[in-house]
C-alpha positions, 0 to 999 in steps of 0.5 A: 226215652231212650237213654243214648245212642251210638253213632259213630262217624254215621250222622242220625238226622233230627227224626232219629235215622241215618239221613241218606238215600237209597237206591229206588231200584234196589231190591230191599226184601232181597237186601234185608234178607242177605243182612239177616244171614250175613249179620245173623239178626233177627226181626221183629216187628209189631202187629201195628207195622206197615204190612211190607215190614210184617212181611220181611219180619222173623216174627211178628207179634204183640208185646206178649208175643215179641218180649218171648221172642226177645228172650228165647232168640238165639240171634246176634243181633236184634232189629226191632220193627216196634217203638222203643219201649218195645227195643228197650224191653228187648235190650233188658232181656238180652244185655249183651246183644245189640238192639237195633231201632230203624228210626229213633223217634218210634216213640210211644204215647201211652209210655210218655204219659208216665215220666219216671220223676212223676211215676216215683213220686206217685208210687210213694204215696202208696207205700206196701202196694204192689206196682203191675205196669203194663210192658208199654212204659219206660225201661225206668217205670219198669224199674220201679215196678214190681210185675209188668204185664201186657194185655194178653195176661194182665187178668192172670197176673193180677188174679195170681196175687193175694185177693188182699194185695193192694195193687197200683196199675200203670199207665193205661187208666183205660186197660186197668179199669177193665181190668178192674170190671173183669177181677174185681179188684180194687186197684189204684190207676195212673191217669195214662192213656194211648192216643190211638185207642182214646179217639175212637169215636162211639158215634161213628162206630155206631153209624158203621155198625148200622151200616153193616149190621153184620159185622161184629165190633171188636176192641183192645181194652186200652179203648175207652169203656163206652166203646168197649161197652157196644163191642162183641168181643174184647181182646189184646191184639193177638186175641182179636187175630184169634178171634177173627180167624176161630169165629164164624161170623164173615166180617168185623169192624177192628177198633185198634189200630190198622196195622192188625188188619193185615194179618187178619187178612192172611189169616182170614182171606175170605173175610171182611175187615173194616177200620173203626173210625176215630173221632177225626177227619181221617178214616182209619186210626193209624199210629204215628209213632209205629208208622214212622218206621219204613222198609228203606229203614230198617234197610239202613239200620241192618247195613250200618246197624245204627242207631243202637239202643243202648241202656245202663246196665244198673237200669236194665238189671232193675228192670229185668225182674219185674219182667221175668216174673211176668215171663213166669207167671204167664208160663204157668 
């Protein structure tokens, strides 16, 4: 959870905003632009955005991607278009700057599923083992970890330890026997997961997959095994975007979320991108939690620069090592 909030004499309503209107006539791409200068901020936003908040973004990437953003930019002020493991992660690296995040509630299911007193007292049950924690978890489960890691170097990481070193991988059971399937290694996993890559239904991909027997199937590893079983590729989001734009096959069925589609389209204009369907009554996977950010958002957040992310300078010291050493082993 994110630890407070400055807000001053602006209201946030109960969804975590600034609980006013704006203008329909207003040219928000053109406001958002004139903020950026006159504040000196910069944007950055997760591939799973609307594609409108892609568009006005300085960067746009995966975690990877964006925790390198964070902590090379030279900028004020940082607006994260992302939820809040992700602001937070961006706070750590940049103590002194201001962290900004269009709406509060821009939350994270797969960092939900590791409370901090319950991720303590299952890391002490397993004294001397190194903690590797995927980048989406709480400020404080970083804190108690040793490395973090995010889907695109997770194999480098755990491949640059000893091949004796006991390891514990958090939160995502999912990613981490992958991981385990592709190093080998024997690691003990948190029982974590994300609602959107859990609830992909293999049934429906396989009925897609019949239909368009064409298309190749390509997955995030935090989907379940038997879905990553009948894909043709498997990748952290910036490798399935590589994937779609170096490969030559013509058309793709994504099982990820949605929001990647739009830049596999600017990437790959002439290609065929289908949704994979989830194992629910809508024909996309869409997460909610991303989704609650919106353009009339970050708008409001950049005029009045609220709501803040602010964290404990104790916890963020804590919590900045086992990034940093991510950041160095990934350079290597």
């Amino acid at each position: 959870m994110i630890r407070s909030i400055e807000s001053a004499e602006l209201n946030l309503d109960k969804n975590g905003y600034l609980d006013l209107e704006v203008d329909p006539k207003l040219d928000l791409f053109g406001e958002i632009a004139r903020l950026k200068e006159e504040k000196r901020a910069v944007i950055l936003a997760h591939y799973y955005q609307d594609p409108d908040i892609q568009d006005v973004a300085d960067f746009t990437g995966d975690s990877l991607g964006l925790a390198r953003q964070a902590a090379a930019t030279g900028a004020e002020m940082i607006v994260f278009a992302g939820v809040h493991f992700m602001a937070e992660t961006a706070k750590i690296l940049n103590p002194g700057k201001k962290v900004l995040l269009p709406d509060l509630h821009a939350g994270c299911s797969l960092a939900d599923s590791a409370p901090a007193a319950a991720f303590r007292e299952f890391r002490e049950r397993y004294p001397g083992y190194t903690v590797i924690s995927y980048i989406n978890c709480s400020a404080e489960v970083k804190a108690m970890s040793d490395i973090i890691c995010t889907s695109s170097n997770a194999k480098k990481i755990i491949e640059s330890l000893p091949p004796d070193e006991k390891i514990i991988f958090a939160p995502d059971k999912n990613l981490g026997a992958y991981l385990i399937r592709q190093t080998g290694r024997d690691m003990v996993l948190w029982n974590g997961s994300c609602m959107v890559h859990e609830i992909f239904s293999l049934e429906k991909i396989t009925r897609l997959k019949a239909r368009h027997p064409e298309a190749k199937v390509i997955a995030h590893p935090e989907c379940e095994q038997a879905v990553l079983q009948v894909s043709d590729f498997i990748g952290s989001t910036t490798g399935l975007l590589n994937f779609t734009r170096d490969d030559p096959s013509r058309s793709y069925i994504v099982v990820t979320e949605t929001g990647i589609l739009h830049q596999m389209e600017k990437c790959s204009p002439g290609k065929t991108f289908i949704p994979a369907p989830p194992d629910n009554l809508c024909a996309c996977n869409d997460c909610p939690h991303m989704k609650l950010n919106t353009l009339e958002k970050l708008y409001l957040c950049m005029k009045y620069e609220k709501p803040e992310l602010v964290l404990e300078p104790g916890l963020m010291e804590a919590a900045l090592k086992p990034i940093q050493r991510m950041l160095e082993i990934s350079a290597s």
